[in-house]
VEXGUDO-239200 format. One record per residue (C-alpha): residue in three letters; x, y, z. Coordinates in Angstrom, 2 decimals. Layout:
! residues N
('ala' (X Y Z))
...
***
This chain:
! residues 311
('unk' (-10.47 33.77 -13.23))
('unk' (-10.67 31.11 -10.59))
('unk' (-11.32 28.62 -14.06))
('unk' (-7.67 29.73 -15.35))
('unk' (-5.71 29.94 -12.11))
('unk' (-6.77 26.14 -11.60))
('unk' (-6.21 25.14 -14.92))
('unk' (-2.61 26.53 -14.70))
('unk' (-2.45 24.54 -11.55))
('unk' (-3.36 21.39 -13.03))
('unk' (-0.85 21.69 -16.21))
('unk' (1.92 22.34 -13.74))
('unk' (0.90 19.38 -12.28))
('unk' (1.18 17.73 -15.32))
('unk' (4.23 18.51 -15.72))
('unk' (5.45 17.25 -12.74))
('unk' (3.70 14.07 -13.11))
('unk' (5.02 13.49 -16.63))
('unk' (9.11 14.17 -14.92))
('unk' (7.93 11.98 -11.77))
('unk' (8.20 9.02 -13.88))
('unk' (11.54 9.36 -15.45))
('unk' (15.09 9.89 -13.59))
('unk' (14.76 14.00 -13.20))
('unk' (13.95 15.41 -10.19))
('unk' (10.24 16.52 -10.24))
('unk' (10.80 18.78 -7.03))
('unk' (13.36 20.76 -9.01))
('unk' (10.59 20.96 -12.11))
('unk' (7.85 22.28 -8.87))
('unk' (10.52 24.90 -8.07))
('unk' (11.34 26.22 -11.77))
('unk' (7.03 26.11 -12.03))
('unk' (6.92 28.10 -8.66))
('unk' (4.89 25.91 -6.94))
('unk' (6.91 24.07 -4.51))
('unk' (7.24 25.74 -1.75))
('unk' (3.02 26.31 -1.83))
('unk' (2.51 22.21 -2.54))
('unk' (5.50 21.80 0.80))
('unk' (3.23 24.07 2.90))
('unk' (-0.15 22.29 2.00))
('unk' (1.44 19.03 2.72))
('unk' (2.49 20.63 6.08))
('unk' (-0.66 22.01 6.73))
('unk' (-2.72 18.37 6.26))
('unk' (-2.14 17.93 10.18))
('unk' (-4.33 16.96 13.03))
('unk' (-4.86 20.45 13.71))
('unk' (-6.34 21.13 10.85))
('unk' (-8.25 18.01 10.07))
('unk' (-10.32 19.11 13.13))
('unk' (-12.05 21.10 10.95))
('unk' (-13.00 18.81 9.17))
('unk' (-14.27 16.22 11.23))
('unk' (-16.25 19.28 12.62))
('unk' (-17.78 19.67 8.80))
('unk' (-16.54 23.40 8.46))
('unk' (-14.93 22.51 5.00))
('unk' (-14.63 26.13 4.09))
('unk' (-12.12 26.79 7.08))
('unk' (-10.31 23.37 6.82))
('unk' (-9.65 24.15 2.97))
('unk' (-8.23 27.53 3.65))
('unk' (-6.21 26.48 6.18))
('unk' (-5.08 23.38 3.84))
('unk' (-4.89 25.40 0.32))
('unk' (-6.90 22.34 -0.51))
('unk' (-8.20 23.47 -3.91))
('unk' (-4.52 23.87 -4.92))
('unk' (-3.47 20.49 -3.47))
('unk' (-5.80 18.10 -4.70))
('unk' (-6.03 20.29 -8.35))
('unk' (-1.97 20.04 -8.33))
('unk' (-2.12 15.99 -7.35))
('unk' (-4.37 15.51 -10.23))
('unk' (-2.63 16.96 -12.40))
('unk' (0.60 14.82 -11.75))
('unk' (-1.57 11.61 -11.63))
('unk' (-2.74 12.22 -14.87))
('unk' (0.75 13.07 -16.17))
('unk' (2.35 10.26 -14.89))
('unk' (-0.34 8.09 -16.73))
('unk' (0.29 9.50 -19.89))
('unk' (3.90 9.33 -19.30))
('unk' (3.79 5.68 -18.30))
('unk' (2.09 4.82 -21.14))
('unk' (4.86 6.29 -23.54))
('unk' (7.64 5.20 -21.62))
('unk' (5.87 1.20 -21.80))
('unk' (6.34 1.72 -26.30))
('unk' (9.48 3.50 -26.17))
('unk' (10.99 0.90 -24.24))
('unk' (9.79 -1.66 -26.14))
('unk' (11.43 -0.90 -29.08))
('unk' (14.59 1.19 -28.03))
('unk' (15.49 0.19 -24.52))
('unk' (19.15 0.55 -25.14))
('unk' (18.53 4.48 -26.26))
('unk' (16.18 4.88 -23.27))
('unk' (18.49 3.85 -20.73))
('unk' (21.04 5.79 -22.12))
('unk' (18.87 8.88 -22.17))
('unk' (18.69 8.37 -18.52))
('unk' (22.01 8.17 -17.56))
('unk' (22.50 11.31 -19.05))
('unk' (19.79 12.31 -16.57))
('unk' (21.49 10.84 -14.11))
('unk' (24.98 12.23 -14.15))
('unk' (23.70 15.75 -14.68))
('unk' (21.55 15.43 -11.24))
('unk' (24.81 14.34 -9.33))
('unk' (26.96 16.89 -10.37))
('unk' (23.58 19.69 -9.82))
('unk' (23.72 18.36 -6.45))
('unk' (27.12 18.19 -5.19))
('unk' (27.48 21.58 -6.28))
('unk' (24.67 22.58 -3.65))
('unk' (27.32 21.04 -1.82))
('unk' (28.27 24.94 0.17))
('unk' (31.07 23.51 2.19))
('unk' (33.75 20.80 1.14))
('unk' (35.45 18.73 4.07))
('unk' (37.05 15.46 4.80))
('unk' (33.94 14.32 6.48))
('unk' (31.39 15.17 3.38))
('unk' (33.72 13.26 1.05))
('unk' (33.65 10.24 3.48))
('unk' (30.37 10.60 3.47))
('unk' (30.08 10.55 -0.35))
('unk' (32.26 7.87 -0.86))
('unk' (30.44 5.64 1.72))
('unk' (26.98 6.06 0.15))
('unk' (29.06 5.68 -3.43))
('unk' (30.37 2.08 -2.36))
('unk' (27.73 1.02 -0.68))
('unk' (25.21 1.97 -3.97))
('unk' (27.82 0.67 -6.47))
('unk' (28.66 -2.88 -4.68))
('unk' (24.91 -2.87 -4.20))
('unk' (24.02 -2.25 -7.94))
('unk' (26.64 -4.74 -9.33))
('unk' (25.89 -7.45 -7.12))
('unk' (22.31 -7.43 -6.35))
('unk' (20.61 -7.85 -9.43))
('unk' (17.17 -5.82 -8.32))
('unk' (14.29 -7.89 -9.44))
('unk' (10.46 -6.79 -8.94))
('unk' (9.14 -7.19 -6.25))
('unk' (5.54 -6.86 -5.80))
('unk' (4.83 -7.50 -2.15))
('unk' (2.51 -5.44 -0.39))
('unk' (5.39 -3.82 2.53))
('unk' (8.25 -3.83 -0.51))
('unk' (5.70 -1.89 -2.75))
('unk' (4.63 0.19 0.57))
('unk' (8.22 1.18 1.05))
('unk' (8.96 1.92 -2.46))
('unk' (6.19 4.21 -2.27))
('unk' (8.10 5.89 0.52))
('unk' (11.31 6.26 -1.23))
('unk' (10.27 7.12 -4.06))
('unk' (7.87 10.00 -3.07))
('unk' (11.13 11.68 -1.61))
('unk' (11.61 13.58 -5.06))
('unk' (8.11 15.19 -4.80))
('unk' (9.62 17.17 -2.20))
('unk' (13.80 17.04 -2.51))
('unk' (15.19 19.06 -5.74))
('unk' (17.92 17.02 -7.43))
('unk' (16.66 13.68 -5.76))
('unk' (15.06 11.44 -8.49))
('unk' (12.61 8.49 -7.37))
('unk' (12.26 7.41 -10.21))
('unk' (16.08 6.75 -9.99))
('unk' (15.80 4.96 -6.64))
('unk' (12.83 3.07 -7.87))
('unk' (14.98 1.92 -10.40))
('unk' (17.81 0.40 -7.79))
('unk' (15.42 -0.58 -6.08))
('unk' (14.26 -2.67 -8.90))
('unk' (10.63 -1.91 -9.23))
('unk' (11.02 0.70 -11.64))
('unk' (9.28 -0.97 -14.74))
('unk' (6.56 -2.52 -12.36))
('unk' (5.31 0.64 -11.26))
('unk' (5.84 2.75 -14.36))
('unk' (5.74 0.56 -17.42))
('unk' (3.13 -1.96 -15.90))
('unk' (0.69 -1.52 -13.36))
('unk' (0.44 2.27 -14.02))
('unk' (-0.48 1.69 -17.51))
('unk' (-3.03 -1.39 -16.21))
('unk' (-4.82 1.37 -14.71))
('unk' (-5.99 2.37 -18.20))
('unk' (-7.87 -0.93 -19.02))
('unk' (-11.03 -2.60 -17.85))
('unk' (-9.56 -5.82 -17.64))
('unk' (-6.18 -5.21 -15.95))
('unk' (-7.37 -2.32 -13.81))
('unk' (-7.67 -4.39 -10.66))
('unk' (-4.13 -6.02 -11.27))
('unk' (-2.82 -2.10 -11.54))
('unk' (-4.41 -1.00 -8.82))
('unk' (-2.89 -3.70 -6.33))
('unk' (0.65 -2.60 -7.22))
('unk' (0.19 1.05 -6.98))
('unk' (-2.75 0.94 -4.04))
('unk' (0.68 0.00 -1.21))
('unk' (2.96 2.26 -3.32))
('unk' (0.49 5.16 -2.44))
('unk' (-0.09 4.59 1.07))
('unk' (3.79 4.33 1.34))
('unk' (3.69 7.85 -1.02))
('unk' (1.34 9.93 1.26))
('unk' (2.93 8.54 4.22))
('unk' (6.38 9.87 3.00))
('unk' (5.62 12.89 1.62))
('unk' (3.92 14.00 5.08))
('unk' (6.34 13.06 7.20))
('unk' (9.40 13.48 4.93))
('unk' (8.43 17.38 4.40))
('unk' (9.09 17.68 8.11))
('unk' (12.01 15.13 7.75))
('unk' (13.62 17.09 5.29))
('unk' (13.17 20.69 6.75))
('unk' (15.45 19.05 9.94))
('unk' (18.17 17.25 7.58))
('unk' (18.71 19.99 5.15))
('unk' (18.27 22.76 8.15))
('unk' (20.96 21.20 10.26))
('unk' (23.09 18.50 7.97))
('unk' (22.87 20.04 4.73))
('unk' (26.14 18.88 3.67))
('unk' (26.06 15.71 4.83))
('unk' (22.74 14.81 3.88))
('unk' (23.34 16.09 0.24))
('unk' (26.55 14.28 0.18))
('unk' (25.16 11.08 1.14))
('unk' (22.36 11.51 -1.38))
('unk' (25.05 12.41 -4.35))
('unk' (27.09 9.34 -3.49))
('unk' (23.81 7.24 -3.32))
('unk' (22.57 8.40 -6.69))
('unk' (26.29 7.83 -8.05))
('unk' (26.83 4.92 -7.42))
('unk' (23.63 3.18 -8.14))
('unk' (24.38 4.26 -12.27))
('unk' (25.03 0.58 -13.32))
('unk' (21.29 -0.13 -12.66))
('unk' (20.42 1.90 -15.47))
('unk' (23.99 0.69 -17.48))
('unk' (22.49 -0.11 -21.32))
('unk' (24.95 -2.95 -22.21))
('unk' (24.30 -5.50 -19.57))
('unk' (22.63 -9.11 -18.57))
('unk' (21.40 -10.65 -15.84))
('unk' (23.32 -13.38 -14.36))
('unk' (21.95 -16.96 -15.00))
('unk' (21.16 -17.24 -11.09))
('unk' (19.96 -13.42 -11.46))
('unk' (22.24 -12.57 -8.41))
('unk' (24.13 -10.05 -10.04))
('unk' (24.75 -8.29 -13.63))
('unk' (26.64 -9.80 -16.56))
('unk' (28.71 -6.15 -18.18))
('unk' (29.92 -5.82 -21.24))
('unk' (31.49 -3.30 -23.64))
('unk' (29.32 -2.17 -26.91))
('unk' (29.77 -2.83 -30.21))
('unk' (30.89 0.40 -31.70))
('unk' (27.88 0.87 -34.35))
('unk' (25.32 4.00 -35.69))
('unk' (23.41 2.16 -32.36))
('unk' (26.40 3.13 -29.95))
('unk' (26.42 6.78 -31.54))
('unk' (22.99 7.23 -31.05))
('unk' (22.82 5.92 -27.57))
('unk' (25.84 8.77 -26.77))
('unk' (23.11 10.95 -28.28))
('unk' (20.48 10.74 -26.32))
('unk' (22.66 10.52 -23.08))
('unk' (24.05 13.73 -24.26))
('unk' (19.64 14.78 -24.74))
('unk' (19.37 13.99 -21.03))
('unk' (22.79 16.00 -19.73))
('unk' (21.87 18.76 -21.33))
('unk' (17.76 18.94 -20.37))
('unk' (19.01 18.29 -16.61))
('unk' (22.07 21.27 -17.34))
('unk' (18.69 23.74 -18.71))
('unk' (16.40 22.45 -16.13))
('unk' (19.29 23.41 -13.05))
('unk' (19.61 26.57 -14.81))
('unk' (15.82 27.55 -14.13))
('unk' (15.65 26.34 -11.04))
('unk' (18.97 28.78 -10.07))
('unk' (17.64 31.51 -12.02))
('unk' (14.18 30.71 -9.96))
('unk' (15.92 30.86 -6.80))
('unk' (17.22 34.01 -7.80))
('unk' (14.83 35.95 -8.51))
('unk' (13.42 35.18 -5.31))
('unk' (16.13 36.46 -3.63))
('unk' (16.19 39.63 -5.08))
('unk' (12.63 40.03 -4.64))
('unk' (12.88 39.32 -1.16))
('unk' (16.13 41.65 -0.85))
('unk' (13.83 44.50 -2.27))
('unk' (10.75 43.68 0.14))
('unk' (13.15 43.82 2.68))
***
């Protein structure tokens, strides 16, 4: 039994993994799985406290207290995904990087709009705040063309944005990792380099800081987060909606970069069978975000009335 409870574990994990790498919110997917709240509280629990234990060599305690089994079965299990993910993402967009990106703005807008209506309270001061992070993200995605950069501190705090959607539903970092332009470093590149003798090394120094910065902000953001969305719910998920908003002409199909790669060349498609399929697949991505938000509510739901009954 213990064989089968890990194994569904690990494929939930997978499943995570494989979302973590494209613009969907992999803490909503850990929420529809029912695992989110668990993998939260064994990130919580990985605390001096506990760790104690384990400098004290009484593993058995230190992994109950941790849910250790779970967490490290459940982190595999996204690694793994987000390999195999990589990988198919690195063909696709070889050949139909138009239709990807399109697919992904579809993806996109249907994570906004799921998270301004957590939005519970409407007021002049939310939709500041939303149009501040909106201008800020747009002027910031027209005009600063985001390049790789494969520094050791950029990658580190990549790693930390980006690990925010382990453990914020609706919040994509795959999306941010795409403003932040090292989208197709990490995921197309060095996580596929993993995969081969003879450009694991080059791999592993592009994802080794983007870990670190990972751990580091899914520990700390967990806490973070329980303070933001406990006390500034509204603001912080109307900052986050104008962020993600704005920052959609990164991910814009029909566009250059600049000849001093400062900023983005736009332009208007050619009306073809191409243009109809790329309204396609952005309709694809809408509508697995719209199913996905549907779960998650129906998820959340349940809970409540199971709670209710306890009660």
């Amino acid at each position: 039994m213990r064989f089968w409870n890990g194994l569904k574990v690990f494929v939930k994990g997978l499943l995570m993994g494989a979302v973590n790498v494209v613009p969907i919110s992999s803490g909503a997917i850990a929420l529809v799985l029912g695992v989110f709240e668990r993998f939260i509280n064994s990130i919580k629990a990985l605390n001096h406290k506990n760790f104690k234990y384990l400098f004290k060599g009484e593993f058995t305690e230190f992994g109950r207290r941790t849910d250790f089994r779970f967490f490290v079965t459940l982190v595999l299990g996204v690694m793994v995904g987000m390999v195999f993910t990589a990988l198919f993402l690195k063909q696709v967009l070889k050949s139909y990087e138009v239709f990807v990106w399109a697919f992904f703005i579809g993806l996109i807008i249907a994570s906004v709009i799921n998270v301004m209506k957590s939005i519970e309270k409407v007021s002049v001061k939310n939709i500041l705040i939303l149009v501040i992070g909106f201008v800020v993200s747009f002027l910031l995605s027209i005009h600063l063309n985001p390049v790789s950069n494969d520094s050791f501190l950029y990658l580190f705090i990549c790693g930390m944005v980006g690990a925010t959607g382990m453990v914020v539903p609706g919040i994509s970092g795959s999306h941010l990792m795409l403003l932040m332009g090292n989208y197709e470093l990490i995921v197309t590149h060095a996580i596929p380099a993993l995969t081969k003798s003879a450009t694991f090394m080059e791999g592993f120094r592009v994802l080794l800081p983007f870990a670190l910065g990972s751990i580091v902000s899914i520990v700390s953001f967990s806490y973070l987060l329980s303070w933001l969305m406990r006390d500034f719910r509204n603001e912080t998920l109307s900052a986050m909606s104008g962020f993600m908003l704005g920052s959609l002409p990164v991910v814009y199909p029909w566009k250059e970069p600049s000849a001093d790669m400062l900023d983005y060349v736009f332009h208007l498609p050619t009306i073809d069978g191409a243009f109809f399929v790329s309204l396609l697949m952005a309709a694809v991505g809408f509508f697995a975000v719209y199913m996905l938000n549907g779960a998650v509510r129906r998820e959340e739901k349940r809970k409540r009335t199971r709670v209710h009954h306890i009660g």
